[in-house]
C-alpha positions, 0 to 999 in steps of 0.5 A: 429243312424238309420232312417226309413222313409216311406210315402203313397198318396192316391188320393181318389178322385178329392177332397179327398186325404190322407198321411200316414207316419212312421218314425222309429228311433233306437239309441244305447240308446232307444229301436225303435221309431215309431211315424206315422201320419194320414192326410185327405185333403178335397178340395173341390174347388181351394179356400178352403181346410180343413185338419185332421192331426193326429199324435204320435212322440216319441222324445229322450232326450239329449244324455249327458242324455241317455248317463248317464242312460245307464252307471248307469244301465238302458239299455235305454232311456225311449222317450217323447211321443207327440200326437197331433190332428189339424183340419186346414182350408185354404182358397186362397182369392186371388193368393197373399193371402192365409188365414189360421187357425187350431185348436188342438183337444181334 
């Protein structure tokens, strides 16, 4: 089994900053996995914080699974595809409390 992962910071400015990141998996079993993610973080002050986070993941299946569909003629294993949209906001009320709630979007 191989993994590839990659990460990118961007500082846009003092309030805006954005990540990206890939992650490439290849098994014997599947053809390569590439599940990336997109997150904005607008700060703008030190007590609130909104984030936008994107994703896509491609996940295996159990590798009894994979195993048994290669050996009854499939040469691979089809992943499950998971997509998500969050919209979170935190807010730092005191320095011992942190205040937080999200969203999944349409």
């Amino acid at each position: 089994m191989l993994h590839l992962c990659m990460a990118w910071k961007w500082k846009i400015n003092e309030q805006w900053t954005h990540f990206t990141s890939v992650r490439l998996d290849k098994n014997t079993y599947t053809n390569w996995l590439f599940s990336p993610r997109l997150t904005t973080v607008y700060a703008p002050d030190d007590i609130n914080t909104w984030k936008l986070m994107l994703a896509k993941s491609l996940r295996m299946t159990f590798a009894e699974e994979m195993r048994w569909q290669w050996e009854h003629g499939r040469t691979t294993s089809p992943p499950e595809e998971l997509k998500s949209a969050e919209l979170r906001y935190e807010r730092q009320h005191t320095p011992s409390l942190l205040l937080a709630g999200s969203g999944v979007l349409p």
